[in-house]
N, C-alpha and C positions, 0 to 999 in steps of 0.2 A: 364408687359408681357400680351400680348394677347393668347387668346385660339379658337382653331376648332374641328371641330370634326371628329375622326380618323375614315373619310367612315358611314357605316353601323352598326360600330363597337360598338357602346356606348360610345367611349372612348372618352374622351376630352383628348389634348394634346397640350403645350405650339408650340406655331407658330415656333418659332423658340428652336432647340431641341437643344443635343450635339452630333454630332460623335464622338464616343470615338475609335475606329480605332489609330489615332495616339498615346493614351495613353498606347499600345501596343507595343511598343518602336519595336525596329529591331527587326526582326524576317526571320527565309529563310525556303523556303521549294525548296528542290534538289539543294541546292546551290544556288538558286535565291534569292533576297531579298524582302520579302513581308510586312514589316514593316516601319516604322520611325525613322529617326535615332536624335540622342540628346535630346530622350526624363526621363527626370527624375520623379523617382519613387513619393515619396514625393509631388512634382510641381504636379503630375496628378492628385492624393487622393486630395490636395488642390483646383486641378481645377475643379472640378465633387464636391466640396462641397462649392466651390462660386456661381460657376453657379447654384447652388439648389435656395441659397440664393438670385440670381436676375433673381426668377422667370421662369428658366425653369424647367420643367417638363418631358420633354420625354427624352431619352437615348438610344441612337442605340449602340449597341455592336457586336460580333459573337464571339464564340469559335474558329476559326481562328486568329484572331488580337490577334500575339503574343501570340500565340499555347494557351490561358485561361488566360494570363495577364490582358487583359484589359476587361474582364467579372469581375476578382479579384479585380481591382482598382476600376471597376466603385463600385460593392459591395460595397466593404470600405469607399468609399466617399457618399454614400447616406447611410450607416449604418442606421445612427438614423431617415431615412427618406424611409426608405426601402419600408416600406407599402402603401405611399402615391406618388412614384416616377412611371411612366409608362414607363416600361425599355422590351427594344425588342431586341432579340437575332436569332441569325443563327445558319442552321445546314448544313451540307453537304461539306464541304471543311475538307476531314478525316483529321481527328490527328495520326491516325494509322498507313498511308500510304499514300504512292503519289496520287493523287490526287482526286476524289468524290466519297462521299458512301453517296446512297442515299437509302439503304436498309432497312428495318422496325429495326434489327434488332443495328444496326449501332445509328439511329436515336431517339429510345427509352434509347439506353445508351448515345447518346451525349446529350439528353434533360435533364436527372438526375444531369449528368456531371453539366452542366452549372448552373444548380440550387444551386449545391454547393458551386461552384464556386463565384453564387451571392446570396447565404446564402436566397433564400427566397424559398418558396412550390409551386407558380408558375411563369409564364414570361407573361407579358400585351398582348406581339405580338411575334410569333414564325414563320420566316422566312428561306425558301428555303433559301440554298444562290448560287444564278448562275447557274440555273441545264438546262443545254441543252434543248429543246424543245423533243426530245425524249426519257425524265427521266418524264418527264410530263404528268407522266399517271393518269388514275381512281383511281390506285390502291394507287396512291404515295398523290393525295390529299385527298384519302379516310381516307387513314392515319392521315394525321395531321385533316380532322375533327373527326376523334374520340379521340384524343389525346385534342381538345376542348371539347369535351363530359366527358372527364376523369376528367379535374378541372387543368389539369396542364399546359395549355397555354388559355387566353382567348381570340388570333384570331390571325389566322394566315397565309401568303402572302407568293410571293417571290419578294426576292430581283434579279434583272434583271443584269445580266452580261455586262459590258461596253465593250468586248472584242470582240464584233462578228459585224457585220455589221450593220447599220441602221437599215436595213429591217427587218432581223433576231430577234432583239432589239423588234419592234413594233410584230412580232409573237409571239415570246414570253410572253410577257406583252399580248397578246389578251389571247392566250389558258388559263394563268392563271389565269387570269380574268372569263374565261368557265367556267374553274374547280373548281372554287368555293370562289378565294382567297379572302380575308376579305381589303390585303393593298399590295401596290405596291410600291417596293424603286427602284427609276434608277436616274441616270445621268440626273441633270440636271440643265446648269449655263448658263449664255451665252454667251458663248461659244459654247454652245452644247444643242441647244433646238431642234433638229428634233424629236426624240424622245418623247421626253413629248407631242409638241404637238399632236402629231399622236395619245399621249394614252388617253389624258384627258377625252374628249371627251366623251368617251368609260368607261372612270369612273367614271365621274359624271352621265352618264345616270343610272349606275349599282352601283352606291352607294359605287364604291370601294378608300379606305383612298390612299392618293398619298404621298409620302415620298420622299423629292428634296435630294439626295445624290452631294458630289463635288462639292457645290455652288459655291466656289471658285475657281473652275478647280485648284483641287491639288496647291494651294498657290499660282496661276500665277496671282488671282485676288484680292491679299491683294495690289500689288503694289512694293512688295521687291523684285520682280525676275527682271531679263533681259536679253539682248541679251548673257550675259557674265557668267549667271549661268552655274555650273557645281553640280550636287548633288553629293554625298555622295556615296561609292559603297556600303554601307548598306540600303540605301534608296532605296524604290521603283522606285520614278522616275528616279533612273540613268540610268533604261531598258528603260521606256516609254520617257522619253526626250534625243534621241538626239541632237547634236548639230544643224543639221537642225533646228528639230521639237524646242528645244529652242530659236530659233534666229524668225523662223514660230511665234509661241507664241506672243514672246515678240511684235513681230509688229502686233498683232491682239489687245493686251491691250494698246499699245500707241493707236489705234484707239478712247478709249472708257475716255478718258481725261477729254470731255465732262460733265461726268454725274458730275464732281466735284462742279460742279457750282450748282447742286440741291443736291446732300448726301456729310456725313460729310466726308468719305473716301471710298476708292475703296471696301473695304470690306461691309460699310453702301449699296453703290449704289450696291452692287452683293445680298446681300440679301431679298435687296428689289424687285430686278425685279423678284425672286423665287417668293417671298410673294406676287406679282402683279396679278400671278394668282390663282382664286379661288380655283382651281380644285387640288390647293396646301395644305395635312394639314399639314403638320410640314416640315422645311428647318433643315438640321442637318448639318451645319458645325463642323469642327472640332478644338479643341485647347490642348496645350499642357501646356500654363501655366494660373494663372487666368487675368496677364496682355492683353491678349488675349480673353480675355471674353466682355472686356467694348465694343469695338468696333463691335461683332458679338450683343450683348441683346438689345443693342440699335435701332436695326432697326423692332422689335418687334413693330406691329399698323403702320408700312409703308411701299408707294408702292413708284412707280416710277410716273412721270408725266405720260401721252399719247404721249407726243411725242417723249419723251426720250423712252417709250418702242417703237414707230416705229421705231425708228433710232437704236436702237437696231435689232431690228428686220430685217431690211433692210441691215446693215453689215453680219450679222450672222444670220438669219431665213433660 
């Protein structure tokens, strides 16, 4: 495993992280499905305790993934590694209520919440999660630096909403950047790099930690999907992929066939063009069981050729 460092922050953190998002198995908020479905209790605690084992280090979680599930699993699986693990968590997607509370009062009880949740006094990184551009006040980042000053988060970002428009996306990411944030998590595989590069930039000049969320575009980049997927109705992606949008897909990843001939698998070659760019500190795919680990640590110390990122780049930039 290799290591960078997270921004400004002090923090070293293994290159490639875990998302634990799916180890949050199904979950719905208003009858939608906001979760994964086929995920086992057991398999996860296992997964989040091999992956310690080959060397990663960081852990993205939030108190939404499976209403405090997968705060609970990640917990349990770094138990005995609790102190030495850099594990970043979210706040703002209520548990209360339908849908964000971004209120002091809200966010001092969700930060408690999740501590318990992951049995430890504080969290490495304490992240917004998706807060519209006008929850993005003074007051709201003034908050979470004093909540740094308190000892109970040591830096803390937001996480950028995949939901609103390019543009919207790169606003976002700029104001929070203003307002003081420490690290920046968004979308970004490629599939979907307008975004990033519009932010990098803008955070390596200001020192802010960059966090590739999605590397895989939702599983479309391990290889197993195709024109012919249908997900699950407990699965998120059953909203987000229609059949268009799956059939769309699938002929965006037969483009990318290519890169086989230089990474050992589609998953090796998606990780690596994250880790190609510097302005990347940690790539945090996600896995549900440890068989699913060998193929993501592996690309850990590698990037893609230059011409394989142009030709990337040239389909999808």
């Amino acid at each position: 495993m290799k290591f960078r460092e997270l921004g400004r922050t002090g923090i070293q953190v293994s290159e490639v992280g875990l998302g634990c998002w799916p180890i949050g198995g199904a979950s719905f908020r208003g009858g939608s499905p906001t979760g994964w479905s086929g995920v086992d209790v057991m398999a996860s605690i296992e997964t989040v305790r091999a992956s310690w084992a080959q060397g990663v280090t960081f852990y993205d979680t939030a108190d939404a993934y499976g209403r405090g599930k997968s705060e609970v699993l990640a917990g349990l699986g770094l138990y005995d590694n609790k102190n030495d693990a850099v594990i970043c968590t979210k706040v703002g997607m209520s548990l209360a209520a339908p849908g964000q509370d971004f209120s002091e009062p809200y966010i001092l009880g969700a930060l408690d919440a999740s501590l318990t949740r992951l049995e430890r006094d504080y969290v490495d990184l304490y992240l917004l999660h998706g807060p519209p551009i006008d929850e993005m006040t003074d007051a709201l980042f003034g908050l979470m630096t004093d909540l740094k000053g308190s000892g109970k988060i040591r830096a803390w970002g937001v996480s950028i909403s995949p939901v609103e428009t390019s543009d919207v996306v790169v606003e976002e990411g700029l104001r929070a950047m203003e307002g003081g944030a420490e690290a920046i998590q968004l979308v970004y595989n490629m599939l979907q790099q307008k975004e990033g590069d519009a932010l990098f930039p803008a955070a390596r000049e200001k020192g802010v930690g960059m966090i590739a969320r999605v590397p895989l575009a939702s599983g479309w980049l391990t290889g197993k999907y195709n024109e012919n997927t249908a997900f699950p109705a407990d699965d998120l992606r059953s909203l987000r992929y229609t059949p268009d949008r799956v059939r769309e897909t699938a002929a965006q990843v037969g483009k990318l066939d290519f890169l086989l001939d230089e990474a050992d698998s589609m998953v090796d070659a998606a990780l690596r063009f994250v880790l190609s760019n510097p302005a990347v500190s940690t790539v945090i795919p996600g896995a549900k069981t440890p068989a699913q680990l060998e193929g993501i640590v592996k690309a850990a110390g590698k990037t893609l050729s230059r011409e394989s990122l142009d030709r990337i780049r040239e389909l999808f930039g």
